[in-house]
C-alpha positions in Angstrom: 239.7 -26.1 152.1 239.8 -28.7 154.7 240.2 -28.7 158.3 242.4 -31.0 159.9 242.1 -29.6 163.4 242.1 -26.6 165.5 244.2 -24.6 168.3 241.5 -24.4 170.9 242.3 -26.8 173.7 239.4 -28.1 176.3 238.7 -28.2 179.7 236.9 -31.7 179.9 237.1 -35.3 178.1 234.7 -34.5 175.3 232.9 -38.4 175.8 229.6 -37.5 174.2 231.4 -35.9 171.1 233.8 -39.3 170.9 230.3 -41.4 171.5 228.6 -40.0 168.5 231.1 -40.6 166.0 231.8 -44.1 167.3 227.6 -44.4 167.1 227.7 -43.3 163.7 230.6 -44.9 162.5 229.4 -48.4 163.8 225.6 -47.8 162.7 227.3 -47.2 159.4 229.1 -50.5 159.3 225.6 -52.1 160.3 224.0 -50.2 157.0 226.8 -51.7 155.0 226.7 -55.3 156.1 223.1 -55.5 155.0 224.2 -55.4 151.6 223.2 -52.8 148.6 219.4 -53.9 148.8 219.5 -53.8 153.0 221.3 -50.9 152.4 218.8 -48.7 150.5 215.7 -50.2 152.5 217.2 -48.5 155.7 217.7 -45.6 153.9 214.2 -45.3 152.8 212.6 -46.5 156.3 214.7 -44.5 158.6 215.5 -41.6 156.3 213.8 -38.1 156.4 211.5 -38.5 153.4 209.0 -35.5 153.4 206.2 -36.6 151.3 205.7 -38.6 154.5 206.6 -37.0 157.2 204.7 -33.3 156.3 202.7 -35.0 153.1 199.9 -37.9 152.8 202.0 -40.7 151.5 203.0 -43.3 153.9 205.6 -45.8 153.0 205.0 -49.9 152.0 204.3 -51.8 154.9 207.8 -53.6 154.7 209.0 -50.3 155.1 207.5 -48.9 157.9 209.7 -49.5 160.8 209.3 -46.4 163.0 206.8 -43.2 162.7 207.3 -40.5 160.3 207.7 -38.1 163.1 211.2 -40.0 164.6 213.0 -40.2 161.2 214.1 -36.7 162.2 216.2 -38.7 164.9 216.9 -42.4 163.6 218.3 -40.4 160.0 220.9 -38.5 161.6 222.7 -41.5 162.4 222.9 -42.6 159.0 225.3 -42.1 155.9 225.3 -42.4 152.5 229.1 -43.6 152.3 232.7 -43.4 153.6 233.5 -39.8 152.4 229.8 -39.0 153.3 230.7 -40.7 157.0 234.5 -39.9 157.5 233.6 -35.9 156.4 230.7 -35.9 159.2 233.2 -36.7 161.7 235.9 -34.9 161.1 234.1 -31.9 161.5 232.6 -33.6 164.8 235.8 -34.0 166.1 237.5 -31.0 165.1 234.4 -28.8 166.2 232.3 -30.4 168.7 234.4 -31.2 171.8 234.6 -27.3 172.1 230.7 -27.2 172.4 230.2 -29.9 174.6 233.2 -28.1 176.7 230.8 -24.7 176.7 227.8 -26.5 177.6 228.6 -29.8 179.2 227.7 -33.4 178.5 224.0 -33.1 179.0 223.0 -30.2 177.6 225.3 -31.0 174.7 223.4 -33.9 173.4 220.3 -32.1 173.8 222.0 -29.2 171.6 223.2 -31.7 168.8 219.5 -33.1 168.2 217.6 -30.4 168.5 220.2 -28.3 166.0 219.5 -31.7 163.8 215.7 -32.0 164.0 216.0 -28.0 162.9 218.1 -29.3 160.0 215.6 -31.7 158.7 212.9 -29.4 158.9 213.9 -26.4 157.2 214.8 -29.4 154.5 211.7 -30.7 154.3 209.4 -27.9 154.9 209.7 -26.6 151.4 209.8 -29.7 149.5 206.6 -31.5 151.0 206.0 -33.6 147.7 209.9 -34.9 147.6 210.1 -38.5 147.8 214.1 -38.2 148.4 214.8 -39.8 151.5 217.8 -37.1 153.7 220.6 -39.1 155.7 223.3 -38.1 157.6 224.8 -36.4 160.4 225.5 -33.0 158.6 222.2 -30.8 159.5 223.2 -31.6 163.6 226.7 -31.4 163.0 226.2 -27.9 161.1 224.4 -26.5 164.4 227.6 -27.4 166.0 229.4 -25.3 163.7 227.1 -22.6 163.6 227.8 -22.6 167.8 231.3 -22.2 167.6 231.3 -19.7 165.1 229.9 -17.1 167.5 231.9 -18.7 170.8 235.4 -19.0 169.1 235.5 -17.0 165.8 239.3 -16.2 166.6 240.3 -19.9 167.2 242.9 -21.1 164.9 241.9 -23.7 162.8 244.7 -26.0 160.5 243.2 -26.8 157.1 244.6 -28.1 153.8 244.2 -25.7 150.5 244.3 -28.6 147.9 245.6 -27.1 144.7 247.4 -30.6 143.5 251.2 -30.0 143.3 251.3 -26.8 145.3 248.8 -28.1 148.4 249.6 -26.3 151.6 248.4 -26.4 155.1 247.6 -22.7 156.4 246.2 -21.6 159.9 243.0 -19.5 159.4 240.6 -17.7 161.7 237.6 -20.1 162.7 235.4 -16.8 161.1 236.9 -17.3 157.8 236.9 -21.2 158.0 233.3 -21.5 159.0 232.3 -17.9 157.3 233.4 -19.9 153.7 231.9 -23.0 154.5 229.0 -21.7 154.9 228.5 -19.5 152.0 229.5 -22.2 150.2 226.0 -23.8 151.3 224.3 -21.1 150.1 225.5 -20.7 146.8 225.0 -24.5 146.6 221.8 -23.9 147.7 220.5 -21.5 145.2 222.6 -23.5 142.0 220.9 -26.5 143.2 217.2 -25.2 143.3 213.9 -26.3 145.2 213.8 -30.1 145.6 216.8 -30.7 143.9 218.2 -34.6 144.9 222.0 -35.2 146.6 223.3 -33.1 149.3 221.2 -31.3 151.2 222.1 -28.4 151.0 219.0 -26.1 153.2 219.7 -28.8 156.3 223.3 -27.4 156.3 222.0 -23.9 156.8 219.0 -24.6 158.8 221.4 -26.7 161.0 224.1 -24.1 160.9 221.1 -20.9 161.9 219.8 -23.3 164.2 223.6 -23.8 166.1 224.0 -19.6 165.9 220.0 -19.3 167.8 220.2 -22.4 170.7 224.3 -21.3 172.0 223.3 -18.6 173.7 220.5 -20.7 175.8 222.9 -23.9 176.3 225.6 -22.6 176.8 227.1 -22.0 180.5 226.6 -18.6 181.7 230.7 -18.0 182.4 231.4 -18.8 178.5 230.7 -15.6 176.5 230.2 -15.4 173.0 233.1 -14.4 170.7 235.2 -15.0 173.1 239.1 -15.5 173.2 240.3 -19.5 172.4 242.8 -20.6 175.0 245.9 -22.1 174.3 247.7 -24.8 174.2 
Protein backbone atom coordinates (compact mmCIF):
# COMPACT_ATOMS: atom_id res chain seq x y z
CA UNK A 1 0.00 0.00 0.00
CA UNK A 2 0.95 3.52 -0.55
CA UNK A 3 0.13 6.61 1.18
CA UNK A 4 -0.76 9.52 -0.65
CA UNK A 5 -1.70 11.80 2.26
CA UNK A 6 -3.48 12.00 5.48
CA UNK A 7 -6.60 13.68 7.28
CA UNK A 8 -4.73 15.30 10.10
CA UNK A 9 -4.52 19.03 9.51
CA UNK A 10 -1.77 21.32 11.43
CA UNK A 11 -1.53 24.14 13.49
CA UNK A 12 1.76 25.76 12.02
CA UNK A 13 3.62 26.04 8.53
CA UNK A 14 5.65 22.93 8.83
CA UNK A 15 9.07 24.96 7.21
CA UNK A 16 11.66 22.56 8.68
CA UNK A 17 9.66 19.46 7.21
CA UNK A 18 9.45 21.44 3.58
CA UNK A 19 13.37 22.42 4.24
CA UNK A 20 14.44 18.84 4.43
CA UNK A 21 12.95 17.57 1.44
CA UNK A 22 14.05 20.47 -0.65
CA UNK A 23 17.74 19.76 1.10
CA UNK A 24 17.54 16.32 0.00
CA UNK A 25 16.09 16.65 -3.16
CA UNK A 26 18.66 19.32 -4.29
CA UNK A 27 21.77 17.41 -2.57
CA UNK A 28 20.38 14.63 -4.72
CA UNK A 29 20.55 16.62 -8.00
CA UNK A 30 24.23 17.58 -6.82
CA UNK A 31 25.01 13.52 -6.48
CA UNK A 32 23.64 13.11 -9.95
CA UNK A 33 25.49 15.87 -11.80
CA UNK A 34 28.75 14.42 -10.73
CA UNK A 35 28.21 11.69 -12.99
CA UNK A 36 28.09 7.69 -12.29
CA UNK A 37 31.86 7.68 -11.03
CA UNK A 38 31.23 11.19 -8.87
CA UNK A 39 28.31 9.53 -8.00
CA UNK A 40 29.51 6.35 -6.30
CA UNK A 41 32.64 8.24 -4.69
CA UNK A 42 30.17 10.34 -2.60
CA UNK A 43 28.44 7.46 -1.73
CA UNK A 44 31.36 5.70 -0.45
CA UNK A 45 32.94 9.03 1.34
CA UNK A 46 29.84 10.26 2.90
CA UNK A 47 28.01 7.07 3.33
CA UNK A 48 27.61 5.06 6.61
CA UNK A 49 30.17 2.29 5.99
CA UNK A 50 30.78 0.31 9.24
CA UNK A 51 33.93 -1.38 8.72
CA UNK A 52 35.03 2.21 9.30
CA UNK A 53 33.06 3.86 11.35
CA UNK A 54 32.92 0.85 14.41
CA UNK A 55 35.88 -1.31 12.52
CA UNK A 56 39.80 -0.63 11.80
CA UNK A 57 39.60 0.11 8.11
CA UNK A 58 39.81 3.63 7.08
CA UNK A 59 39.00 4.63 3.59
CA UNK A 60 41.73 5.74 0.51
CA UNK A 61 42.88 8.99 1.09
CA UNK A 62 40.84 10.43 -2.02
CA UNK A 63 38.03 9.28 -0.09
CA UNK A 64 38.30 10.61 3.01
CA UNK A 65 36.34 13.82 3.10
CA UNK A 66 34.83 14.00 6.58
CA UNK A 67 35.42 11.64 9.92
CA UNK A 68 33.86 8.31 10.19
CA UNK A 69 32.00 9.54 13.18
CA UNK A 70 29.77 12.48 10.91
CA UNK A 71 28.78 10.04 8.10
CA UNK A 72 25.93 9.25 10.53
CA UNK A 73 24.78 12.94 9.55
CA UNK A 74 26.31 13.78 5.92
CA UNK A 75 24.56 10.01 4.71
CA UNK A 76 21.14 10.91 5.67
CA UNK A 77 21.03 13.42 3.07
CA UNK A 78 21.87 11.19 0.43
CA UNK A 79 19.94 8.70 -2.06
CA UNK A 80 20.52 6.02 -4.00
CA UNK A 81 17.88 7.11 -6.86
CA UNK A 82 14.64 8.82 -7.80
CA UNK A 83 12.22 6.08 -6.39
CA UNK A 84 14.82 5.80 -3.47
CA UNK A 85 14.45 9.93 -3.12
CA UNK A 86 10.82 10.68 -4.20
CA UNK A 87 9.69 7.45 -1.57
CA UNK A 88 11.72 9.34 1.30
CA UNK A 89 9.78 12.26 0.84
CA UNK A 90 6.58 11.43 0.45
CA UNK A 91 6.57 9.86 3.60
CA UNK A 92 8.28 13.21 4.92
CA UNK A 93 5.58 15.08 3.71
CA UNK A 94 2.76 13.08 4.49
CA UNK A 95 4.12 12.33 8.07
CA UNK A 96 6.39 14.84 9.34
CA UNK A 97 4.68 18.21 9.36
CA UNK A 98 2.45 16.54 12.16
CA UNK A 99 5.66 16.04 14.32
CA UNK A 100 7.21 19.17 13.78
CA UNK A 101 3.48 20.55 14.75
CA UNK A 102 3.84 18.38 18.23
CA UNK A 103 7.12 19.49 18.90
CA UNK A 104 7.97 22.65 17.07
CA UNK A 105 10.68 23.78 14.68
CA UNK A 106 13.60 23.31 16.98
CA UNK A 107 13.15 20.55 18.75
CA UNK A 108 11.95 18.83 15.57
CA UNK A 109 15.19 18.97 13.79
CA UNK A 110 16.88 17.82 16.80
CA UNK A 111 14.18 14.74 16.72
CA UNK A 112 14.84 13.91 13.00
CA UNK A 113 18.76 13.43 13.48
CA UNK A 114 18.91 11.95 16.46
CA UNK A 115 15.99 9.26 15.30
CA UNK A 116 18.63 9.01 12.17
CA UNK A 117 21.93 8.65 13.95
CA UNK A 118 19.81 5.76 16.00
CA UNK A 119 19.00 4.38 12.53
CA UNK A 120 22.54 4.03 11.38
CA UNK A 121 23.63 2.51 14.47
CA UNK A 122 21.47 -0.23 15.13
CA UNK A 123 22.57 -0.82 11.27
CA UNK A 124 25.92 -0.87 11.70
CA UNK A 125 26.38 -2.24 15.12
CA UNK A 126 25.85 -5.79 13.97
CA UNK A 127 27.57 -5.73 10.79
CA UNK A 128 31.06 -4.18 11.99
CA UNK A 129 33.09 -6.00 9.03
CA UNK A 130 30.41 -4.67 6.16
CA UNK A 131 32.05 -2.66 3.64
CA UNK A 132 28.44 -1.60 2.22
CA UNK A 133 28.25 1.97 2.43
CA UNK A 134 24.03 2.95 3.89
CA UNK A 135 22.49 6.21 2.24
CA UNK A 136 19.40 7.73 2.63
CA UNK A 137 16.88 9.50 4.54
CA UNK A 138 14.82 6.39 5.57
CA UNK A 139 16.34 5.44 9.24
CA UNK A 140 15.44 9.46 10.31
CA UNK A 141 12.40 9.52 8.49
CA UNK A 142 11.32 6.03 10.11
CA UNK A 143 11.68 7.77 13.62
CA UNK A 144 9.18 10.16 12.30
CA UNK A 145 6.91 7.48 11.69
CA UNK A 146 7.45 5.62 14.63
CA UNK A 147 6.39 9.22 16.51
CA UNK A 148 3.21 9.50 14.90
CA UNK A 149 2.27 6.17 15.38
CA UNK A 150 1.81 6.54 19.13
CA UNK A 151 0.54 10.52 18.81
CA UNK A 152 -2.06 9.92 15.95
CA UNK A 153 -2.80 6.08 15.53
CA UNK A 154 -6.55 7.13 14.61
CA UNK A 155 -5.56 9.68 11.92
CA UNK A 156 -6.90 8.83 8.61
CA UNK A 157 -4.48 8.20 6.15
CA UNK A 158 -5.38 7.99 1.93
CA UNK A 159 -3.27 5.18 0.34
CA UNK A 160 -3.37 3.38 -2.94
CA UNK A 161 -3.87 -0.71 -2.82
CA UNK A 162 -2.15 -1.40 -6.27
CA UNK A 163 -3.62 -4.66 -7.55
CA UNK A 164 -3.23 -3.55 -11.49
CA UNK A 165 -6.73 -3.33 -13.02
CA UNK A 166 -8.69 -3.22 -9.84
CA UNK A 167 -6.27 -0.43 -7.82
CA UNK A 168 -8.23 1.46 -5.33
CA UNK A 169 -7.61 4.31 -2.94
CA UNK A 170 -9.01 3.35 0.66
CA UNK A 171 -8.86 5.47 3.97
CA UNK A 172 -7.12 3.41 6.79
CA UNK A 173 -6.22 3.97 10.36
CA UNK A 174 -2.55 5.48 10.71
CA UNK A 175 -2.19 2.09 13.28
CA UNK A 176 -2.80 -0.17 10.41
CA UNK A 177 -0.84 1.95 7.85
CA UNK A 178 2.20 2.26 9.93
CA UNK A 179 1.46 -1.10 11.99
CA UNK A 180 1.96 -2.89 8.17
CA UNK A 181 4.77 -1.00 7.23
CA UNK A 182 6.51 -1.80 9.80
CA UNK A 183 6.18 -5.49 10.05
CA UNK A 184 6.96 -5.44 6.64
CA UNK A 185 10.52 -4.32 7.89
CA UNK A 186 10.84 -7.07 9.94
CA UNK A 187 10.04 -9.79 7.86
CA UNK A 188 12.35 -8.06 5.39
CA UNK A 189 14.70 -8.03 8.00
CA UNK A 190 14.82 -11.66 8.98
CA UNK A 191 14.45 -12.95 4.87
CA UNK A 192 17.37 -10.72 4.22
CA UNK A 193 19.77 -11.97 7.05
CA UNK A 194 22.87 -10.41 8.88
CA UNK A 195 24.89 -8.10 6.53
CA UNK A 196 22.83 -8.69 3.66
CA UNK A 197 23.48 -5.61 0.91
CA UNK A 198 20.35 -3.15 -0.55
CA UNK A 199 17.84 -1.76 1.68
CA UNK A 200 18.52 -1.53 5.01
CA UNK A 201 16.28 -2.98 6.46
CA UNK A 202 17.48 -2.78 10.72
CA UNK A 203 17.86 1.29 10.16
CA UNK A 204 14.14 1.26 9.34
CA UNK A 205 13.29 -0.39 12.67
CA UNK A 206 16.04 1.09 14.68
CA UNK A 207 14.76 4.49 13.23
CA UNK A 208 11.15 3.58 13.60
CA UNK A 209 11.96 2.27 17.86
CA UNK A 210 14.02 5.15 18.07
CA UNK A 211 10.76 7.70 16.87
CA UNK A 212 8.28 5.49 19.47
CA UNK A 213 11.35 6.14 22.65
CA UNK A 214 12.35 10.24 21.95
CA UNK A 215 8.20 11.54 21.35
CA UNK A 216 7.42 11.37 24.54
CA UNK A 217 10.56 13.69 25.62
CA UNK A 218 10.16 16.17 22.41
CA UNK A 219 7.09 16.44 22.32
CA UNK A 220 5.11 19.53 23.90
CA UNK A 221 3.61 18.67 27.13
CA UNK A 222 -0.29 19.70 25.90
CA UNK A 223 0.07 16.98 23.00
CA UNK A 224 -0.77 13.53 24.50
CA UNK A 225 -0.01 10.44 23.07
CA UNK A 226 -2.71 8.47 21.10
CA UNK A 227 -4.46 11.21 20.84
CA UNK A 228 -7.54 12.24 18.74
CA UNK A 229 -6.46 13.84 14.93
CA UNK A 230 -8.33 17.01 14.28
CA UNK A 231 -10.11 17.79 11.30
CA UNK A 232 -10.19 19.44 8.53
Amino acid sequence: MIPLRDDNPTTIKPVLTIALIVINSLIFLWQISLGSEGFQAVVLSLGVTPVTLIGNETLPPELYLVPPTLTVLTSMFLHGGWMHLIGNMLYLWIFGNNIEDAMGHVRFIFFYLLSGVAAALVQALPNATSAVPMIGASGAISGVLGAYLLLYPRAQVLVLIPLGYFSRLIHLPAVFVLGFWFVLQLINSALAGPGAGGVAWGAHIGGFLAGMVLIPFFKYRRVRLFSSPRHR
